[in-house]
C-alpha positions, 0 to 999 in steps of 0.5 A: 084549112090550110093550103096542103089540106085544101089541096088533097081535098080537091084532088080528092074531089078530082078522083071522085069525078073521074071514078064516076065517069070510069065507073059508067064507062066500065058499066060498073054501077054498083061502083058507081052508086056507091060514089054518092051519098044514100040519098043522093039526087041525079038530074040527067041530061034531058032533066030526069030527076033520080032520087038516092042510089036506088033510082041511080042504079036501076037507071044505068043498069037498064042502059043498052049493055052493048052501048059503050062510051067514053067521057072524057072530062076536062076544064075541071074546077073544084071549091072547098069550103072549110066546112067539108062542102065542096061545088065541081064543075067540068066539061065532058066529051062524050063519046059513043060506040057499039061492041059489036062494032068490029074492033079494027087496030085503030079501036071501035068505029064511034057514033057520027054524034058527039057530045059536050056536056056540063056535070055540076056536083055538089059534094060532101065529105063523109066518113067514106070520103067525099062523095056525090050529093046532088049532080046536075048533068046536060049537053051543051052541043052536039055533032052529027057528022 
């Protein structure tokens, strides 16, 4: 693989990561099942094992429709290997609102609890593209106040 290549293979990989996040903000989760392979493993923070896009969908489609949140992911690495297999590993923040707080010029009032989690994807590259093999997920640290 030469550089250019492996270059678009992780930006490719990048966007992967960031339209699961959006997806999951935006509620959108037959978008975002179809991140994953059919038989995909999600380990959920809390060590909840989700086997193919089945499990993934029927658990984030029975999430609090009024829970909103925004993942802002950062610190992000990518690994390509030659052989279309790649590791990713980021940083999120999480944070939480509800919509029926009231929206005010400065946005939503959010939840006193903060998150900072740790997403770790294996990857592989289909001929859909890359798409989400196995996600392990889990918080590092919280704030209450």
């Amino acid at each position: 693989m030469d550089a250019l290549a492996l270059l678009e293979a992780e930006k490719a990989c990048r966007d992967l990561i960031l339209a699961a996040a959006d997806a999951v903000d935006q509620q959108a989760y037959e978008t975002l099942v179809q991140l994953f392979t059919p038989d995909a493993v999600l380990v959920r923070p809390g060590g909840a094992e989700l086997r193919g896009r089945a499990e993934i969908l029927t658990s984030y489609a029975s999430k609090d429709p009024n829970r909103l949140t925004h993942h802002l992911v950062c610190n992000h690495q990518v690994r390509v290997t030659p052989s279309g297999v790649a590791e990713s590993r980021c940083k999120v923040l999480l944070y939480v609102s509800d919509l029926r707080q009231e929206v005010t010029s400065q946005g939503r009032l959010i939840d006193r609890k903060h998150q900072v989690g740790t997403i770790v994807d294996a990857l592989v590259l289909t001929d859909a593209g890359w798409r989400i093999h196995r996600r392990n997920a889990w918080f590092d640290l919280f704030s209450s106040e």
